[in-house]
C-alpha positions in Angstrom: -1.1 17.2 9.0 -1.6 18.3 5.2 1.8 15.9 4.6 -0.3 12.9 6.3 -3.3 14.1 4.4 -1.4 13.7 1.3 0.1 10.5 1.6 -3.1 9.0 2.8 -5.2 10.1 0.0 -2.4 9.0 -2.5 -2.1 5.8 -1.2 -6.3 5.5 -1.0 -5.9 6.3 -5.0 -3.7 3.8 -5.3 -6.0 1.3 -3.4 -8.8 1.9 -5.1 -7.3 1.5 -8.4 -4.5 -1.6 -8.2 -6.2 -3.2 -5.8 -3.2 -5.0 -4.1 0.3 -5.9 -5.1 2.3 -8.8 -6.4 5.3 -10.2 -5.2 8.0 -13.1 -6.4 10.0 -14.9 -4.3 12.6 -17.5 -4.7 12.7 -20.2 -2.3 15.8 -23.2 -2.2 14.2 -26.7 -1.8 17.2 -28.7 -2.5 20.9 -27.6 -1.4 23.3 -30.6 -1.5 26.8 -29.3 -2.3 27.2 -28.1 -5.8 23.5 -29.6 -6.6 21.0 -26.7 -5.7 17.4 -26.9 -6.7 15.3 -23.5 -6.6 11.5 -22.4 -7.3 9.6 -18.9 -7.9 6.6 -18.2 -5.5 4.5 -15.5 -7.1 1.9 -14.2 -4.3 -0.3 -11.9 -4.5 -1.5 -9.8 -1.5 -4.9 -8.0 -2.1 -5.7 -4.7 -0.5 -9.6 -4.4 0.6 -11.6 -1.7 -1.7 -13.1 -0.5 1.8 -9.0 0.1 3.3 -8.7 2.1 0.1 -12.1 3.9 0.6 -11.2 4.8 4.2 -7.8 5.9 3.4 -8.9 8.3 0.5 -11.8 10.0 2.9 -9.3 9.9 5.9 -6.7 12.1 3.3 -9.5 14.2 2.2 -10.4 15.3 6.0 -6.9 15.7 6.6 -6.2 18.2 4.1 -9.6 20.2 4.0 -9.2 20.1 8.1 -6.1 21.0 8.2 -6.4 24.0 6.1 -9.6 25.2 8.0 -7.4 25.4 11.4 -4.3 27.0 9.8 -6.5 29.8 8.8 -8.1 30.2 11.7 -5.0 31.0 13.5 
């Protein structure tokens, strides 16, 4: 669970502060024998401040819960 905890909380940071990602992709429109016509697609796809809220505090519990119950034990 404190692995989980980790990697949720990281990725939460991350979130929070990029706030998506970019992309390019290269995409043939013509292909007629030797002739071959190609174009760049730059997307962006944006990542919700609120997913990277809930992520961060889903980490957080994670690793502060997960320690409470390994001590208990």
């Amino acid at each position: 669970m404190r692995t989980i905890g980790i990697v949720l909380a990281i990725a939460g940071a991350l979130a929070l502060i990029y706030g998506g990602f970019d992309y390019t992709r290269d995409k043939n429109v013509l292909d007629l024998g030797p002739l071959e016509i190609t174009t760049t697609e730059h997307k962006t796809f944006p990542i919700p401040a609120v997913v990277g809220v809930v992520a961060l505090i889903a980490g957080v519990v994670l690793l502060v819960g997960g320690n409470r119950r390994s001590r208990s034990q």
